[in-house]
mmCIF file of the N, C-alpha and C atoms, coordinates in Angstrom:
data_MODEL
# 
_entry.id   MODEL 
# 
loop_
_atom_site.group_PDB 
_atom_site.id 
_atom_site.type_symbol 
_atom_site.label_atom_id 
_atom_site.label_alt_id 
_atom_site.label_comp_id 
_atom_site.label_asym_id 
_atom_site.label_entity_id 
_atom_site.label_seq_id 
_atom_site.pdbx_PDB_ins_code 
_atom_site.Cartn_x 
_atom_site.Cartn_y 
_atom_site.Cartn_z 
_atom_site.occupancy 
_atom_site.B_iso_or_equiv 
_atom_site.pdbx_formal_charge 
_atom_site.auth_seq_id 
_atom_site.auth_comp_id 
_atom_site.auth_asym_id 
_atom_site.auth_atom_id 
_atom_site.pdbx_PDB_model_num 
ATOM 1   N N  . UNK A 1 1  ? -1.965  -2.668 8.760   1.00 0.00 ? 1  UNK A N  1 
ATOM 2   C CA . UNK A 1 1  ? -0.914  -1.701 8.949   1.00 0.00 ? 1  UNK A CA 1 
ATOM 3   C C  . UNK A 1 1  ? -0.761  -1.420 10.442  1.00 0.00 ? 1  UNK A C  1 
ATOM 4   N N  . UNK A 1 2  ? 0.783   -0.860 10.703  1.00 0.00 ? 2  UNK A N  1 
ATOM 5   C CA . UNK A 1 2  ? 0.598   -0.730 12.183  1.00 0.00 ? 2  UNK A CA 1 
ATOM 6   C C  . UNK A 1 2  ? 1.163   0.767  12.557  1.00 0.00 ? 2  UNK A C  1 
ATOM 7   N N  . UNK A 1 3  ? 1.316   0.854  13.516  1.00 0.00 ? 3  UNK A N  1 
ATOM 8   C CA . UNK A 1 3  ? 2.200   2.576  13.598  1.00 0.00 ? 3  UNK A CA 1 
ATOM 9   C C  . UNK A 1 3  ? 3.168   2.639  13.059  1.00 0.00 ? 3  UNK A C  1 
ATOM 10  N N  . UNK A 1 4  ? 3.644   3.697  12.424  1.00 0.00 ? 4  UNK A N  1 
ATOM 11  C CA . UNK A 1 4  ? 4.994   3.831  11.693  1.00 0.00 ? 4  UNK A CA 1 
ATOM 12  C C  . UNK A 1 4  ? 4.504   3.423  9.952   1.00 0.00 ? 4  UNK A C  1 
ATOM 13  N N  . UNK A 1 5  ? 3.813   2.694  10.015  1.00 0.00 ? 5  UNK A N  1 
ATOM 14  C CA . UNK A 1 5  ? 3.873   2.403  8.523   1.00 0.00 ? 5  UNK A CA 1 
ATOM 15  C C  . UNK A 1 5  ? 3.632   3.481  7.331   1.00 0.00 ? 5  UNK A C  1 
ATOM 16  N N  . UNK A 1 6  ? 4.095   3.592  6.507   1.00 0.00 ? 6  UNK A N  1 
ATOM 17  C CA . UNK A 1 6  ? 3.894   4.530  5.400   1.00 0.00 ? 6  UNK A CA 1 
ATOM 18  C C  . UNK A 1 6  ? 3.030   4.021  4.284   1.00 0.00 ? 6  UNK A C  1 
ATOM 19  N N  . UNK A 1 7  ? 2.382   4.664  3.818   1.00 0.00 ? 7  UNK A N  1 
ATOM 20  C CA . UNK A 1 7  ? 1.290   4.268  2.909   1.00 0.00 ? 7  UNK A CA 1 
ATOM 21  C C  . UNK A 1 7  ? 1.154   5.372  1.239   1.00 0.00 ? 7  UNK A C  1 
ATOM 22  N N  . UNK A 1 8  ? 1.091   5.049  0.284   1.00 0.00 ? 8  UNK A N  1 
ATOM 23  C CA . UNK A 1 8  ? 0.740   5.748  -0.637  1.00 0.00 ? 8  UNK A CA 1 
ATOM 24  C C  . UNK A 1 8  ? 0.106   4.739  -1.882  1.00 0.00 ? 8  UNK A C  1 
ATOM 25  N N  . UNK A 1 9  ? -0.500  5.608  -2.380  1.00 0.00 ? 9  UNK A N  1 
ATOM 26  C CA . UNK A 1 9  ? -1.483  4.393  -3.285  1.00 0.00 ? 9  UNK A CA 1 
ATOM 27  C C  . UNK A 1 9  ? -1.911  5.463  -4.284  1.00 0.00 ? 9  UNK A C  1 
ATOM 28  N N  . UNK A 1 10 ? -1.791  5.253  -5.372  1.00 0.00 ? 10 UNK A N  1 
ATOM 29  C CA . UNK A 1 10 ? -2.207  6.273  -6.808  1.00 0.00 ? 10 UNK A CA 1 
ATOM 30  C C  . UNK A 1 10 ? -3.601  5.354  -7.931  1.00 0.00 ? 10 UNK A C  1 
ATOM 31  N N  . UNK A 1 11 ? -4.761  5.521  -7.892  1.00 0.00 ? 11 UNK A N  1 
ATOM 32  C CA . UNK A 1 11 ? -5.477  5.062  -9.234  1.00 0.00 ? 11 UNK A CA 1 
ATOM 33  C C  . UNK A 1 11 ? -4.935  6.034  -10.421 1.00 0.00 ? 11 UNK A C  1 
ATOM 34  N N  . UNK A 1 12 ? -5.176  4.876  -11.140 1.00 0.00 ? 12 UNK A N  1 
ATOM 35  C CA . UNK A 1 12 ? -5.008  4.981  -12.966 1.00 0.00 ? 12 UNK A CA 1 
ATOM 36  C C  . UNK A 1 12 ? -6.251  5.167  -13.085 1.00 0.00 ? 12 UNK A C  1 
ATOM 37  N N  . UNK A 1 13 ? -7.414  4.946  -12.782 1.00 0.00 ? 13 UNK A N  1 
ATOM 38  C CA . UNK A 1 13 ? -8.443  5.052  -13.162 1.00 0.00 ? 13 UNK A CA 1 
ATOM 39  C C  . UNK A 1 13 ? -9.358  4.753  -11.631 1.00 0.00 ? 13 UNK A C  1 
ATOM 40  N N  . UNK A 1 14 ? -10.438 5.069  -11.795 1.00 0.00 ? 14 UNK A N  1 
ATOM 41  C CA . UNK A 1 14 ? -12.078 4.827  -10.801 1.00 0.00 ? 14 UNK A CA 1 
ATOM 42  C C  . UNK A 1 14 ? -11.994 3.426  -10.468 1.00 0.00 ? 14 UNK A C  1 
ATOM 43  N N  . UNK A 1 15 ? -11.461 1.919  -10.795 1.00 0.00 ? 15 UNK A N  1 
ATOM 44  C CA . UNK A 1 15 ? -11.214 0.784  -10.332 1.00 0.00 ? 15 UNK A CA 1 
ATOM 45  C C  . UNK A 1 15 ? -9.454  0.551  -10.040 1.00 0.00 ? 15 UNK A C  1 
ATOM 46  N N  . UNK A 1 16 ? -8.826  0.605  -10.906 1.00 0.00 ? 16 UNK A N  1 
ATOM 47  C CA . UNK A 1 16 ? -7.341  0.135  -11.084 1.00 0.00 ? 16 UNK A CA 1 
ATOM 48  C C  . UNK A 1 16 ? -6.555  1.207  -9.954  1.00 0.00 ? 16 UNK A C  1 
ATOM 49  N N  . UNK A 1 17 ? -5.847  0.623  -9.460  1.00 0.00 ? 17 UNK A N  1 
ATOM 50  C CA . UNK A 1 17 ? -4.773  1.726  -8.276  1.00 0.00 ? 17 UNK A CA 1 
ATOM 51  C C  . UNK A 1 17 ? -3.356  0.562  -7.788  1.00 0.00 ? 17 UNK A C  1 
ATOM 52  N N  . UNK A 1 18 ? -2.718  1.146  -7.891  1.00 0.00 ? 18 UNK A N  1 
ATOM 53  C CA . UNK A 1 18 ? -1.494  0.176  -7.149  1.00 0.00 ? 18 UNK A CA 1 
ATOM 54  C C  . UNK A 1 18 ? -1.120  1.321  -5.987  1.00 0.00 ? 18 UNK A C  1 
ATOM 55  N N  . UNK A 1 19 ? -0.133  0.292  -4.849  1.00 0.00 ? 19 UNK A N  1 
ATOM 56  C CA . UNK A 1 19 ? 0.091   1.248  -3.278  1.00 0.00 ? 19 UNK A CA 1 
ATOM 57  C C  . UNK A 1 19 ? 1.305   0.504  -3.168  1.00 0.00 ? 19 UNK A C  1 
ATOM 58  N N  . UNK A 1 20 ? 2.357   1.779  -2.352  1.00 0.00 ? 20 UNK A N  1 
ATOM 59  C CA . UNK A 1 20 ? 3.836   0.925  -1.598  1.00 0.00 ? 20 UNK A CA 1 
ATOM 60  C C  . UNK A 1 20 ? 3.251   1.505  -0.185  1.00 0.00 ? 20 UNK A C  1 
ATOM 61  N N  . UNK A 1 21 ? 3.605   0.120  1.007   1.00 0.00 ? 21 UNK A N  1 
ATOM 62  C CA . UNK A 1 21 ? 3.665   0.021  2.114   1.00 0.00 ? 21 UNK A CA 1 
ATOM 63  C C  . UNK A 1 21 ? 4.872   -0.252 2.436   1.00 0.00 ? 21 UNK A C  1 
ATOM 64  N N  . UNK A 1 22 ? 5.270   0.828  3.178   1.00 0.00 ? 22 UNK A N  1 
ATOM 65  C CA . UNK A 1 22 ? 6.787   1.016  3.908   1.00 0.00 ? 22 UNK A CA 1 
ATOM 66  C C  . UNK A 1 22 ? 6.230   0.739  5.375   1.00 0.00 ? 22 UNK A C  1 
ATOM 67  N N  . UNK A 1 23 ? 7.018   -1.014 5.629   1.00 0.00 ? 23 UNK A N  1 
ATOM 68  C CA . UNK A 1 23 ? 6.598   -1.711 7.122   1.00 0.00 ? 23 UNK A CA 1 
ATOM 69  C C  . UNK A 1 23 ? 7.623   -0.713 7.795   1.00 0.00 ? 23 UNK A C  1 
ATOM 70  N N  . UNK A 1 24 ? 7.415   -0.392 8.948   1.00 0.00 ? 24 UNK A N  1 
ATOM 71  C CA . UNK A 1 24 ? 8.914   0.261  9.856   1.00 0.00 ? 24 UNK A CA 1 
ATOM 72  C C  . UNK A 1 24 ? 9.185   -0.041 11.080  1.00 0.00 ? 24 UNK A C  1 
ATOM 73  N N  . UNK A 1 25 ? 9.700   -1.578 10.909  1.00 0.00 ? 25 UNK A N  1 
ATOM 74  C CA . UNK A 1 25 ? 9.075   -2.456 11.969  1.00 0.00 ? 25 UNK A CA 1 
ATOM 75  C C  . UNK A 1 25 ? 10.568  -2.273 12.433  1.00 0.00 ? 25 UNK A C  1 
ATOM 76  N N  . UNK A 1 26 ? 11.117  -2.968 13.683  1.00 0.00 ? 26 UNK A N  1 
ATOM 77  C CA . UNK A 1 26 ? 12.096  -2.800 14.300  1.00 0.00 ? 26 UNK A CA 1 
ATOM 78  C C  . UNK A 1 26 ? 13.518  -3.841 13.612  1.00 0.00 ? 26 UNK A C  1 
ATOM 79  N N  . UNK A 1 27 ? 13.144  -4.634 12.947  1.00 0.00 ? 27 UNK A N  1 
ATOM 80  C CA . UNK A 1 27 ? 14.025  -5.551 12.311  1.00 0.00 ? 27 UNK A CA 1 
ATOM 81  C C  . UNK A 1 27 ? 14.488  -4.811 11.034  1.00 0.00 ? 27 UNK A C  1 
ATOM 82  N N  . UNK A 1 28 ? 13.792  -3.422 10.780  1.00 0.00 ? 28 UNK A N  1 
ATOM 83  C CA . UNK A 1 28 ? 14.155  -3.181 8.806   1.00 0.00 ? 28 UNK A CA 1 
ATOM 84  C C  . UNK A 1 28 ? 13.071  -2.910 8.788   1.00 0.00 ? 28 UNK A C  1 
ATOM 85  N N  . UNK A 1 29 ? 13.341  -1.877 7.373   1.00 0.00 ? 29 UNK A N  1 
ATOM 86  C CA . UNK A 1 29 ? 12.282  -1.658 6.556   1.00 0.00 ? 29 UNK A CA 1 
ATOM 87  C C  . UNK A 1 29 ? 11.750  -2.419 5.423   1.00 0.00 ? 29 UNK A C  1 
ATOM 88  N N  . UNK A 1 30 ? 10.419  -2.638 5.760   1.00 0.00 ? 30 UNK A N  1 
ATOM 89  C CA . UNK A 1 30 ? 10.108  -3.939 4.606   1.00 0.00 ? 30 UNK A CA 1 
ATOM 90  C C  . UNK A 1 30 ? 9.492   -3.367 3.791   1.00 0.00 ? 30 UNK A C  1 
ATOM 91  N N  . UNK A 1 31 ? 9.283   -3.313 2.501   1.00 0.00 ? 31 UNK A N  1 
ATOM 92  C CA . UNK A 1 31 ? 8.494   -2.960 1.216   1.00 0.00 ? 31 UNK A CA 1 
ATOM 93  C C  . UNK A 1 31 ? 7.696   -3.686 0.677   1.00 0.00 ? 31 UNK A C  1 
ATOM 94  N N  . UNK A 1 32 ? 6.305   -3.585 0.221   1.00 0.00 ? 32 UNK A N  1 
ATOM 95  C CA . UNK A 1 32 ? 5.271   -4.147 0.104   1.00 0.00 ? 32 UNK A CA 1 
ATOM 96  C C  . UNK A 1 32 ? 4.456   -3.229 -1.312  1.00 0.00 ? 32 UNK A C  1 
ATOM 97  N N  . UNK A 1 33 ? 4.449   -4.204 -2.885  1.00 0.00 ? 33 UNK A N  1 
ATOM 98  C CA . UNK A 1 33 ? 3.785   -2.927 -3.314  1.00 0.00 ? 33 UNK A CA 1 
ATOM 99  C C  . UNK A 1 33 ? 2.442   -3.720 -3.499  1.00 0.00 ? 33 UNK A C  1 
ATOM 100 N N  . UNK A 1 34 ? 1.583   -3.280 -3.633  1.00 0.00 ? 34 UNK A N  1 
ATOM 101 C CA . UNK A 1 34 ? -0.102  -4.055 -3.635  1.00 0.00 ? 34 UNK A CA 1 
ATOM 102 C C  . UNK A 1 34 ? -0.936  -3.342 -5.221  1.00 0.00 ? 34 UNK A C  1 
ATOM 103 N N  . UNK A 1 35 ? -1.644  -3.717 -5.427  1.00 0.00 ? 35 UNK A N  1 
ATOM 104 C CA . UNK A 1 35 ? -2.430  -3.822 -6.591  1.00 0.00 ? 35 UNK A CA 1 
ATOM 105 C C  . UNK A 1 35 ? -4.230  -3.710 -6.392  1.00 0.00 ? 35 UNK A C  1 
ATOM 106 N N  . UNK A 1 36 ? -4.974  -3.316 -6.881  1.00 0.00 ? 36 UNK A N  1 
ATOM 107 C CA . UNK A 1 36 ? -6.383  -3.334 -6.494  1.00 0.00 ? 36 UNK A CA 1 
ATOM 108 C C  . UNK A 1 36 ? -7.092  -2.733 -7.729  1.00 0.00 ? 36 UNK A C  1 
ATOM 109 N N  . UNK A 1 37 ? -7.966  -4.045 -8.218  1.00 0.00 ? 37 UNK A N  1 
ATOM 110 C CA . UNK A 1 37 ? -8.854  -3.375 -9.673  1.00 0.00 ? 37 UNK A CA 1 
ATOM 111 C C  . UNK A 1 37 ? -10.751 -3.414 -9.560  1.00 0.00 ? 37 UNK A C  1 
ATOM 112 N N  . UNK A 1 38 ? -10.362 -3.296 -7.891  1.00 0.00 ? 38 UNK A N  1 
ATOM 113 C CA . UNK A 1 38 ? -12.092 -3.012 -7.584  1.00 0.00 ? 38 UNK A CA 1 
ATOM 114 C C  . UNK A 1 38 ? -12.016 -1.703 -6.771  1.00 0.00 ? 38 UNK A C  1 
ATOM 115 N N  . UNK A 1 39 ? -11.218 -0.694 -6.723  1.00 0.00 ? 39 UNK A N  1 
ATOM 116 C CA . UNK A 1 39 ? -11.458 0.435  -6.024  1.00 0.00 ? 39 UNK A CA 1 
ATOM 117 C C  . UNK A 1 39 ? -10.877 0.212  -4.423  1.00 0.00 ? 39 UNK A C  1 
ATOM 118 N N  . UNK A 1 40 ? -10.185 -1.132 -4.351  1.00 0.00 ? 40 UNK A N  1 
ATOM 119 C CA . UNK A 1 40 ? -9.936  -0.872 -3.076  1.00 0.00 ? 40 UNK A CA 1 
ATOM 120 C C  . UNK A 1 40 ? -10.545 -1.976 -2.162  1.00 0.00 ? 40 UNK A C  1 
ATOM 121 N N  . UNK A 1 41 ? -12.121 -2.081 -2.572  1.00 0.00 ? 41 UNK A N  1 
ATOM 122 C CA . UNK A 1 41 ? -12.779 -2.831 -1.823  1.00 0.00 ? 41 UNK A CA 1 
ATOM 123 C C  . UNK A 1 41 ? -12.336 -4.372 -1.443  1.00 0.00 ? 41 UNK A C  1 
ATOM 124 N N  . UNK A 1 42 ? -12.595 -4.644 0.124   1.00 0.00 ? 42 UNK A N  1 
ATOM 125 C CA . UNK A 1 42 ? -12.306 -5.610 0.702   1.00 0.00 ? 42 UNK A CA 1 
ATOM 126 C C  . UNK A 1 42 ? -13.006 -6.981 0.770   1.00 0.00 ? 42 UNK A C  1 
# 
């Protein structure tokens, strides 16, 4: 992520969570939605 970006991310549960990343880059706003069923971990 970089400056400007917007972030929100909700779990359904202690593993499962989905997130929208609002890019707010100078070309447009780009939309990004992501998924994660380990808590996140990288």
């Amino acid at each position: 992520m970089t400056d400007g970006d917007i972030a929100r991310i909700d779990f359904v549960n202690d593993q499962l969570g989905w997130g929208i990343i609002i890019n707010r880059s100078k070309s447009g706003n780009k939309l990004n939605i992501i998924k994660t069923e380990n808590s996140g971990a990288v």
